[in-house]
N, C-alpha and C positions, 0 to 999 in steps of 0.2 A: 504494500500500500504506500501509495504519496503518504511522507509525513508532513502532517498538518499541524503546525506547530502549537495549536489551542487546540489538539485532542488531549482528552486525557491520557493519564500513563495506566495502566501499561499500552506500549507502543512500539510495534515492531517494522522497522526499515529492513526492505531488500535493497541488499548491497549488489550490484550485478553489473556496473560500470564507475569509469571514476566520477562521474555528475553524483551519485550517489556517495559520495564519501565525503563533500561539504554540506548533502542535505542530514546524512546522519551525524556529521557535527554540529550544525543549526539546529537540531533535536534536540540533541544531547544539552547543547549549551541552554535551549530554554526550558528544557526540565529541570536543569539544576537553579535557575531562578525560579522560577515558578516551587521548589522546596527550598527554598532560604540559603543556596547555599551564597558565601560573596563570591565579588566576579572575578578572585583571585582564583579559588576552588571550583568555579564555573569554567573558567579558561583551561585549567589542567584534565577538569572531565570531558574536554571538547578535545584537547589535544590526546586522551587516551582513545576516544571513539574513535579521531581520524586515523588511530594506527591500528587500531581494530579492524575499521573499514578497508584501510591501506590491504592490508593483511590476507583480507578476506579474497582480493582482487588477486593478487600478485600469486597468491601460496593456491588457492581453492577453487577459484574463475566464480567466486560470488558467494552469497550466504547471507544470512542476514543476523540484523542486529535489535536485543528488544531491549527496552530502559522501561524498570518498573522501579517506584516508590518502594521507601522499604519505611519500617518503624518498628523498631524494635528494645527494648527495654529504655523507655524514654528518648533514645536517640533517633535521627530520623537521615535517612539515604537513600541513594542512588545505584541498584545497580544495573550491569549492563551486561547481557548475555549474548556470544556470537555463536553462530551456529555454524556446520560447512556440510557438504558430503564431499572433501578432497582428499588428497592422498594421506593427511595425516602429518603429526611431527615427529622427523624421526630422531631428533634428541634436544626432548624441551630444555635440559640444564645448559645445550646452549645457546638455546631460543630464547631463553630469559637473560643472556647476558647483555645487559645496555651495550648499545652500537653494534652489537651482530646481525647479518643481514646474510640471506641466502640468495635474494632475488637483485641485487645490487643496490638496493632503495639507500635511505639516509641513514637504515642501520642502528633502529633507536628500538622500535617494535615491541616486543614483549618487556624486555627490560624496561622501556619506560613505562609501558603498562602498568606493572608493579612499582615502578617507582613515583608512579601518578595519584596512583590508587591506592587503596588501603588494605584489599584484599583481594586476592586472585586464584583462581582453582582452572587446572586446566587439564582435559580427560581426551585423548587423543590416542588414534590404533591406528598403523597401519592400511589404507584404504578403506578405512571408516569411516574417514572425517574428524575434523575436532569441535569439541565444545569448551569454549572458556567463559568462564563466570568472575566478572569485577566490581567490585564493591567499593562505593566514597561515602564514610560518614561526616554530617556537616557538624562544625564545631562550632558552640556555641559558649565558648568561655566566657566570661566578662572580664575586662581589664578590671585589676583592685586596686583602690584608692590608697593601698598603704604598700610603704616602700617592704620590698623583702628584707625580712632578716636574717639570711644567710649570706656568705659570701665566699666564694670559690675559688681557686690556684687550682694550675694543671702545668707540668715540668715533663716533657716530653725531651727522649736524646736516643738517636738511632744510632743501631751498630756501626763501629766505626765511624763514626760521623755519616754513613753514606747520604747522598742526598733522598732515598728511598727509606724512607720509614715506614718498618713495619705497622707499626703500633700507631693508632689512631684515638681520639678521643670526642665526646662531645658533650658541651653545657648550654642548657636551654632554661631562659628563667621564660615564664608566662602567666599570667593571671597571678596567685596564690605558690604558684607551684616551681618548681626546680626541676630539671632532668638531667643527672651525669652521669655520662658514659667511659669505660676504656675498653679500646677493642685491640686486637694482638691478631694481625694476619700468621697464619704457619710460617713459620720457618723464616726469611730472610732477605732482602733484596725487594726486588722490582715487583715482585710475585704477590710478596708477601703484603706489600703496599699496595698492588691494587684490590686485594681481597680487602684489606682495612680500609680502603678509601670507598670500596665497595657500599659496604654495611655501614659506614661510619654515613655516606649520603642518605641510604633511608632512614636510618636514624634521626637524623636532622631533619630531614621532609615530613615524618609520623610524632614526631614526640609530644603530642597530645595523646595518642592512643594508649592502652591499656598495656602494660608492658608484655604480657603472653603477647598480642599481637605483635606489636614491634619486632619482636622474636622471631616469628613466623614469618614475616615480610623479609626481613634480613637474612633470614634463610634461604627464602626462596632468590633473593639477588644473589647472594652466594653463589648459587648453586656451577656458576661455571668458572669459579674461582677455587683457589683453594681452603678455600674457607676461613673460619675465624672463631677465636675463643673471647668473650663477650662479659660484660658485668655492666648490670645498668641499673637503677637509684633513684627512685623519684621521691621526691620530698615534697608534699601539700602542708605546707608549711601554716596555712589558714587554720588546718583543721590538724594539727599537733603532731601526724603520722609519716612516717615512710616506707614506701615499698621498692623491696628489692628482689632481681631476679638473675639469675647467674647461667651460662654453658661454659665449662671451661675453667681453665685455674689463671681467674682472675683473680687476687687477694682482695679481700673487703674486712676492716678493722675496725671498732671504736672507742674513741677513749669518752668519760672514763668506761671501760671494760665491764658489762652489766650482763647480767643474764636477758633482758628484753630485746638481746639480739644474741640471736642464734640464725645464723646465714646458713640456707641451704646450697651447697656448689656442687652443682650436677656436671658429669664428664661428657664428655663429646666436644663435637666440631660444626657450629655454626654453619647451615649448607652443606652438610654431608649426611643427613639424618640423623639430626642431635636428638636428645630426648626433650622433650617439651620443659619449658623452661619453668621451674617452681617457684610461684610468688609466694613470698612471707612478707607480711606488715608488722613494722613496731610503732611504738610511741616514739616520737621524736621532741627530743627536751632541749630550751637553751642550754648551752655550755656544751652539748655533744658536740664532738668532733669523728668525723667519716673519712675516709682512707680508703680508695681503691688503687690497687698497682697491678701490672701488668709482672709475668712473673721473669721480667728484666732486672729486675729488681730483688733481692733476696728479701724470702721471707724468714728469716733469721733474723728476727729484731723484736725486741719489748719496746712500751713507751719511755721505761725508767733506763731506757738508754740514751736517751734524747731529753739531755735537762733544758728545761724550758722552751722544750718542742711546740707545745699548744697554744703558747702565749705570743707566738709570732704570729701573722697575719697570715691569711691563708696563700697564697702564693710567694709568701717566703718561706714559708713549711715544705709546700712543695717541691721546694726548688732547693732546700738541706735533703730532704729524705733521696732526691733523686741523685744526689753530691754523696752521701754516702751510703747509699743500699745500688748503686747502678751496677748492673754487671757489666764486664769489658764487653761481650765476649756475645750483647743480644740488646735487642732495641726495647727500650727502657719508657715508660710512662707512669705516672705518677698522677690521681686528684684528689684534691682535699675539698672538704664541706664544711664550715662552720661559723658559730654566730660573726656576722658583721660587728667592727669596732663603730663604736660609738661616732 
């Protein structure tokens, strides 16, 4: 069917030439007004349908696309399901890698799919055809009228100095809330830094989302990398709590040292089929001080090693513990979390 951009959703566009892949972006882009979302999140769901549509052409000779309304546990979205009868993909881990292309196009495709979107599932067989299912939920934070009271250091140093650092990291303050990450690509070099640069993007693109998800997303970019070991941290500092979740032997510490945090660190590899990632929430109280490090870093150390470690500002903490816990020998990251000076 013509889409008619005052039909209701659900709304399904046949993709079957390229005239069809600016009308299913002009869908796409007015449903996502038409459910609140802004026209920042409107433009990235226009920009995932056109590689959708793109897709549909180049890989299938057509198929189509439907955008239905979602709502679910107070939240409210968009998603977008493609359908095909083509040959199939014959290895989505590196179909999802941003910028790979098989058909010679711009080469952004799946990978940016997922990195557009917030959730992507994709079911494909050999002369089956494929079906992929993407999902945007719309954010609805309010900015707060009070300044945060935390304040952050992060002390990052790659092997050798190389210009290629493994080890990646990310902090996101927004509304109430805090988001810190440190990510550790495998092993070393060029490799190892784009698996980190990998995950460390959609980390930064999602970090409103629930951190299970974040998890899942980054995995899924992963997947034609060599992956990553992962520690992430969000603090709603509004509302007293933090939650953390871990793949990998990321170090996560707090002083002072209480029993309301007991860290779960689950093994695996980020993009290799890690085990699902285990949220645990604490209380979060002034005076706690947070510590995640990449394990560049020996974890051979107490606090009462470091006299008047807490009492420097947070990124000159950072930036002692990375001076003396750095190992020669592997690329080193270092964040710290704790109350803002006065």
């Amino acid at each position: 069917m013509a889409a008619d951009l005052a039909t209701p959703l659900p709304l399904t566009v046949e993709v079957r030439h390229d005239c069809a892949v600016g009308e299913a972006r002009r869908a796409a882009k007015a449903a996502a007004a038409a459910l609140g979302f802004s026209p920042g999140a409107g433009e990235e769901i226009a920009l995932a349908t056109s590689e959708l549509a793109t897709n549909l052409i180049k890989h299938a000779a057509g198929g189509t696309l439907t955008l239905t309304g979602l709502s679910e546990g107070g939240r409210v979205g968009l998603e977008i399901e493609s359908m095909d009868r083509g040959p199939g993909i014959a290895d989505v881990d590196q179909a999802l890698a941003d910028r790979f292309s098989t058909a010679g196009g711009r080469g952004t495709g799946l990978g940016a799919v997922n990195r557009l979107m917030d959730d992507l599932e994709i079911a494909s067989a050999p002369g089956a055809g494929t079906r992929i299912v993407c999902r945007k939920w719309r954010r609805d934070h309010q900015a707060s009228s009070r300044r945060s009271p935390l304040a952050t250091g992060v002390a990052t140093r790659s092997r050798h100095l190389d210009p290629a650092n493994g080890d990646a990291f990310v902090v996101k303050h927004w509304a109430e809330s805090l988001l810190v990450g440190v990510i550790d690509g495998l092993g070393h070099g060029l490799a190892a830094c784009t698996a980190a640069r990998t995950a460390q993007a959609y980390v930064a693109s999602h970090f409103e989302l629930p951190l299970d998800e974040i998890f899942r997303g980054a995995g899924r970019a992963c997947r034609a990398t060599r992956g990553v070991v992962m520690a992430l941290a969000r603090f709603d500092w509004g509302r007293g709590r933090m939650v953390f979740a871990s793949v990998g032997n990321v170090a996560a510490r707090v002083f002072p040292p209480s029993e309301r945090f007991k860290f779960s660190l689950r093994r695996g590899v980020v993009g290799f089929n890690a085990p699902r990632a285990l949220l645990t929430e604490h209380p979060w109280q002034p005076g706690d001080v947070f510590v995640l490090h990449s394990d560049g870093l020996s974890d051979h150390w107490e606090w009462e090693d470091f006299q008047g470690l807490t009492d420097l500002a947070a990124p000159a903490m950072a930036q002692e513990l990375l001076r003396s816990l750095a190992k020669d020998d592997d690329d080193a990251t270092v964040a710290v979390v704790k109350e803002a000076s006065a």
